[in-house]
C-alpha positions as CSV (number, residue, x, y, z in Angstrom):
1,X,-54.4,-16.5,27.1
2,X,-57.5,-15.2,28.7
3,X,-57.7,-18.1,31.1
4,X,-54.5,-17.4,32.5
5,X,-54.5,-13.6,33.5
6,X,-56.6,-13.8,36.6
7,X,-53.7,-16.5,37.6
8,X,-51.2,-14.2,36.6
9,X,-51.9,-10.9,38.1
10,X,-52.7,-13.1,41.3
11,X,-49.2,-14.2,41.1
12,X,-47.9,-11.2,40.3
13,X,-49.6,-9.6,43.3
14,X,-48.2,-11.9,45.7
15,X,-44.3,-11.5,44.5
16,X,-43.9,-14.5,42.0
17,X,-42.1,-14.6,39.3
18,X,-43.8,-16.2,36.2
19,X,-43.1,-18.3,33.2
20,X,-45.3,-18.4,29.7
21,X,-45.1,-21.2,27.1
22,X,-47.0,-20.6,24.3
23,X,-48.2,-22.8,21.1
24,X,-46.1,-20.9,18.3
25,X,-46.3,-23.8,15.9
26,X,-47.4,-27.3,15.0
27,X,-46.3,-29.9,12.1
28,X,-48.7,-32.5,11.6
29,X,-51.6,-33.0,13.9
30,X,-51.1,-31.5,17.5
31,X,-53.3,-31.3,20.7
32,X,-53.6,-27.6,21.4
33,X,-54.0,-25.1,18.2
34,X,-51.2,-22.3,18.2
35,X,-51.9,-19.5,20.8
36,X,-52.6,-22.2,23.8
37,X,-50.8,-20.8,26.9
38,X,-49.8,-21.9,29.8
39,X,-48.0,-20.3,32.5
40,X,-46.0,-21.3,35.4
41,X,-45.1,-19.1,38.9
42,X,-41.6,-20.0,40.6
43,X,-43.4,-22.0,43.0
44,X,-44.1,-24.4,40.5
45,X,-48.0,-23.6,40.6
46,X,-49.9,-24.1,36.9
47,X,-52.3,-22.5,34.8
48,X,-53.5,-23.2,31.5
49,X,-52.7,-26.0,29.0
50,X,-50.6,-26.7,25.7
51,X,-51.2,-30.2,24.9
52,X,-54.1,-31.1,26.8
53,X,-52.2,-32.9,29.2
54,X,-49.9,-35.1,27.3
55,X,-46.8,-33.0,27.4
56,X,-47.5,-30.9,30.2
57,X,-44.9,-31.8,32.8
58,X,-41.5,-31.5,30.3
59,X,-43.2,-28.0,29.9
60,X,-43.5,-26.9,33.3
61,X,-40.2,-28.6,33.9
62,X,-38.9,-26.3,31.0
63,X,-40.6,-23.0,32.7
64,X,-38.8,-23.6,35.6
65,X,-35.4,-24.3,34.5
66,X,-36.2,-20.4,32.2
67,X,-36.5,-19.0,35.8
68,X,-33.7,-20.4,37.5
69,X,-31.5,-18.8,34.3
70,X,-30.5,-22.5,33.5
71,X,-32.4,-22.3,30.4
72,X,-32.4,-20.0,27.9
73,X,-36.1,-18.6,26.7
74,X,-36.7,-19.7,23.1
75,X,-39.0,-22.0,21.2
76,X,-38.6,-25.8,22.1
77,X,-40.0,-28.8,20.1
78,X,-41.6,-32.1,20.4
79,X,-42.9,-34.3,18.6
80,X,-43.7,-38.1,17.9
81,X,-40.4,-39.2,16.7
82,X,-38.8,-37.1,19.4
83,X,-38.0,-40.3,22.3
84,X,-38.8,-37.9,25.2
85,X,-42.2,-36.4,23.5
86,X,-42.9,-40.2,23.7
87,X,-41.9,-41.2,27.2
88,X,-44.3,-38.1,28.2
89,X,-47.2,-38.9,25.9
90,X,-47.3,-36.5,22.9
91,X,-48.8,-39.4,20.3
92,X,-51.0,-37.6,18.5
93,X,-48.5,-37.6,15.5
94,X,-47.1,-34.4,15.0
95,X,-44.8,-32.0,16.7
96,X,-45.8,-29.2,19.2
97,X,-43.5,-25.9,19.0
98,X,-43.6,-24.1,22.2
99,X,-41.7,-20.4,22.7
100,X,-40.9,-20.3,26.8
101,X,-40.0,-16.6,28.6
102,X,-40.1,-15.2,31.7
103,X,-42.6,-13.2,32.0
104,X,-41.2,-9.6,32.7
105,X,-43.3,-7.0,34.1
């Protein structure tokens, strides 16, 4: 989390709102350890990582769609089995549990 709060309050500063997905979870292996952060401003600019790159974009497409209000904030899943975790990357064998929110100041 410390990575991302110079992005943040930079953000912040300028008018932005901003997005958080964190690691709440993982079954089986996973790429980032729970705690991982990354956030997203509604200009679509990112900071931080939660899978090291594999299933980065579905998140940041997620972050987005929590601050247009066309997704609800809650945890959201994938995983090796799941056919879109696979299109994106997320091989490592396991399944990454994310919890997305707006971040409210």
């Amino acid at each position: 989390m410390r990575e991302v709060l110079d992005d943040i309050e930079r953000w912040r500063a300028a008018g932005h709102r901003v997005a958080i997905a964190r690691v709440v979870g993982l079954d089986g292996s996973g790429p980032r350890d729970p705690g991982a952060t990354m956030v997203v401003n509604d200009a679509g600019e990112v900071a931080g990582s939660v899978s090291g790159g594999c299933v980065e974009g579905a998140v940041v497409g997620e972050a987005l769609a929590v601050l247009e209000g066309t997704r609800e904030r809650g945890v959201i899943s994938f995983g090796y089995s799941d056919d879109e975790a696979f299109a994106v990357g997320l091989t490592c064998g396991g399944t990454i549990h994310l919890y997305v929110e707006p971040l409210d100041w």
